[in-house]
PLY file of the C-alpha trace (Angstrom):
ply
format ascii 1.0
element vertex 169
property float x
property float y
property float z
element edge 168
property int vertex1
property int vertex2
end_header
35.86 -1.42 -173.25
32.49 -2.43 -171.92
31.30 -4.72 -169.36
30.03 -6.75 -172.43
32.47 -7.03 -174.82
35.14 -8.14 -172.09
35.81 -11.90 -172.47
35.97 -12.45 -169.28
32.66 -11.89 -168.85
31.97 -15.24 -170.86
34.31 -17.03 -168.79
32.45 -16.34 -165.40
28.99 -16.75 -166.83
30.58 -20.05 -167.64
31.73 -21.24 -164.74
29.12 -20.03 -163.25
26.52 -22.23 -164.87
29.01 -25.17 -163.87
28.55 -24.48 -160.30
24.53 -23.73 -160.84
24.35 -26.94 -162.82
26.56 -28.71 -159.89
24.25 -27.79 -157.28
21.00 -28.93 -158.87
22.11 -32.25 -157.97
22.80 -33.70 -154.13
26.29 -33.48 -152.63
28.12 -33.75 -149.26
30.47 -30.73 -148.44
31.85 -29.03 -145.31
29.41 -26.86 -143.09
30.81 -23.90 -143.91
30.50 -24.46 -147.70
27.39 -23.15 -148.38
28.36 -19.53 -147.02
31.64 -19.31 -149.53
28.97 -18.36 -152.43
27.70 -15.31 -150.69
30.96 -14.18 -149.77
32.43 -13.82 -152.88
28.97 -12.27 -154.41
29.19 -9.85 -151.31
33.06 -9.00 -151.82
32.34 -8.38 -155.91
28.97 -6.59 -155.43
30.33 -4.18 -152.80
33.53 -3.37 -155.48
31.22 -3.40 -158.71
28.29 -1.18 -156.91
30.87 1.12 -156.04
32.55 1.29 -159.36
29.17 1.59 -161.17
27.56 4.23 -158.39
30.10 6.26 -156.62
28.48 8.60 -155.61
25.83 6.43 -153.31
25.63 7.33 -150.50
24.32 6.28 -146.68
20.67 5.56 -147.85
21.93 3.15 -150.43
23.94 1.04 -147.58
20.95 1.39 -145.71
18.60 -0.30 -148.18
21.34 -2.47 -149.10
21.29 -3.90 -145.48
17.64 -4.07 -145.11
17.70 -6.24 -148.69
20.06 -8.57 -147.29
18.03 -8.96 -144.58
14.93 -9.99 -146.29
17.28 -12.07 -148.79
18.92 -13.59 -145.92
15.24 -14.60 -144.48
13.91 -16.46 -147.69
16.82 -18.23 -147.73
16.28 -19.64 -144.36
12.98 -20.60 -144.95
13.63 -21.82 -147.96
16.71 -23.69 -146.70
14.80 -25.03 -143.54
12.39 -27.26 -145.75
15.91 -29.22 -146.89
16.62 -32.45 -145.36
20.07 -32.44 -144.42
22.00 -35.66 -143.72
25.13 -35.78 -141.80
28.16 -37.50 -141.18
31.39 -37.44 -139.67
34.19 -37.66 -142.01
37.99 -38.40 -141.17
38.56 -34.19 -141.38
35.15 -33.44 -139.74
31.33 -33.24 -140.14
30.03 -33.29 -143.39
26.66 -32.53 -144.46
24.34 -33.71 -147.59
23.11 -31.02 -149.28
19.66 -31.70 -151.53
19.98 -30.44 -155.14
18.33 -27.57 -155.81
17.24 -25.90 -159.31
16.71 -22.73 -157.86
20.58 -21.70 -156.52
20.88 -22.22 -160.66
18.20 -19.93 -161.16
20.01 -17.50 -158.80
22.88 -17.73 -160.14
21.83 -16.62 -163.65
19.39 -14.02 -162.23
22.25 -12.52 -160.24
24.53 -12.75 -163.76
21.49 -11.34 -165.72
21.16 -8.23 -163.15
24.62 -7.76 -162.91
25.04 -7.42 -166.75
22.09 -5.43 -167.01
23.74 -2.66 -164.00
27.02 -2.56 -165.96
25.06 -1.99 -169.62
23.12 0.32 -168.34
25.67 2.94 -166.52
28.25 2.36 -169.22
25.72 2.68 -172.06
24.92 6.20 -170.83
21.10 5.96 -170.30
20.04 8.64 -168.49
17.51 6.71 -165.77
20.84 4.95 -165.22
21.83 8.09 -163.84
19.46 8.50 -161.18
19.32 7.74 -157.41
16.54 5.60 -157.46
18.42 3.17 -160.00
21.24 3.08 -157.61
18.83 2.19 -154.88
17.15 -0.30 -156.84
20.50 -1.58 -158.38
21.60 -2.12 -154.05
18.02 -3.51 -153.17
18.22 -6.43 -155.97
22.06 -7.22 -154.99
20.99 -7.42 -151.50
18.34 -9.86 -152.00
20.19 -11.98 -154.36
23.12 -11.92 -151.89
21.09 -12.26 -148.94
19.42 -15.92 -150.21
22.29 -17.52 -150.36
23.64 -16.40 -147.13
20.06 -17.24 -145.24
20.70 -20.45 -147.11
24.36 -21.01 -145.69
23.33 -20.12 -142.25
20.51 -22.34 -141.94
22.73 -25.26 -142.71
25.38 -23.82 -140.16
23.32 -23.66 -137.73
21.92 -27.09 -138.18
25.32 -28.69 -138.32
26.24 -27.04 -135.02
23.39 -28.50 -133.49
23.88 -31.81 -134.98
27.54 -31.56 -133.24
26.37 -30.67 -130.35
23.68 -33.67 -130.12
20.72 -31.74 -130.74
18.70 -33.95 -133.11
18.03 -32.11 -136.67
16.81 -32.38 -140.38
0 1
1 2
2 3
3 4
4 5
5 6
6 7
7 8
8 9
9 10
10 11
11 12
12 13
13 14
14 15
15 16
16 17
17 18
18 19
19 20
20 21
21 22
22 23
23 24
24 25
25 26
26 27
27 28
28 29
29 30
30 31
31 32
32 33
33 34
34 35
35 36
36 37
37 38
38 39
39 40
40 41
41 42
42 43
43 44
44 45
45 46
46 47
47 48
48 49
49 50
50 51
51 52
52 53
53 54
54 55
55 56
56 57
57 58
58 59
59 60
60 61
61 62
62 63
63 64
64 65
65 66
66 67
67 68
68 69
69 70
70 71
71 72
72 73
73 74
74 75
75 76
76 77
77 78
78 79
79 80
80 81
81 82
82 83
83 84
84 85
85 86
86 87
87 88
88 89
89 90
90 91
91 92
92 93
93 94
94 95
95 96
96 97
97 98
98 99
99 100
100 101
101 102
102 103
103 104
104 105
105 106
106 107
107 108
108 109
109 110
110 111
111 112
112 113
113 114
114 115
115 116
116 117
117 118
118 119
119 120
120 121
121 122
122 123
123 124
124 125
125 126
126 127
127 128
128 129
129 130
130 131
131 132
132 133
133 134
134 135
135 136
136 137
137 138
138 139
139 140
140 141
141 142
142 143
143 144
144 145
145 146
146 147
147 148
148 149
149 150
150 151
151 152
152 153
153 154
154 155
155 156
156 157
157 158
158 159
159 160
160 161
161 162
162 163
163 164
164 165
165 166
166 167
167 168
């Protein structure tokens, strides 16, 4: 059975859109929230990569690092134009988050590659079957993990300094 014709597939590009749709509109969650998205992406990526490439090796961690890195950067910068707004709720700090269109268009794009990894290696192309897709295949999943997580830790790192009385957007 392929990656495709599994219908669970359609059930998690579902809910997935629900959460992408979610966030294009403002909301108030925990600090921490924001990192639980990367998390998970990391903790599937790492199992599907290795299911789809098993034989990568060192140089693909390597790149895969170095991707989240750069991922993790844009999403800082893109997460440091946000204006948060903060308050204290009866279990804590809270923060507002602004919407944002473009964790939607993440989401999909990180769906889209996914789908098109999985296709690809179980279809049997040949250029499937080479090193440099693997690479490639680790680069974009790093990016596409590393946004959100830039993302998350921007707004961690605000919050901590808005708890600690340093004065922040």
């Amino acid at each position: 059975m392929t990656h495709f014709s599994s219908s669970y597939v359609v059930v998690l590009l579902c809910v997935l859109l629900y959460i992408g749709v979610n966030r294009c509109f403002p909301r108030e969650v925990r600090p921490t929230r924001p990192l639980l998205t990367p998390v998970i992406f990391l903790a599937m990526g790492f199992g599907s990569l290795g299911e789809l490439f098993p034989h990568a090796g060192d140089a693909d961690l390597v790149v895969t690092v170095v991707m989240v890195a750069v991922g993790a950067g844009l999403g800082w910068l893109h997460a440091r134009r946000w204006a948060l707004q903060y308050r204290r709720g009866p279990n804590g700090l809270l923060v507002r988050l602004p919407g944002d269109p473009s964790l939607l268009v993440m989401i999909v794009v990180t769906f889209v590659a996914e789908s098109f990894m999985h296709y690809a290696v179980e279809s049997g192309q040949p250029w499937a079957a080479t090193d440099a897709f693997a690479a490639m295949s680790y680069a974009l999943w790093g990016v596409l993990v590393g946004m959100p997580l830039g993302r998350g830790l921007n707004v961690v790192m605000r919050c901590a300094q808005y708890a600690n009385g340093v004065r922040v957007g």
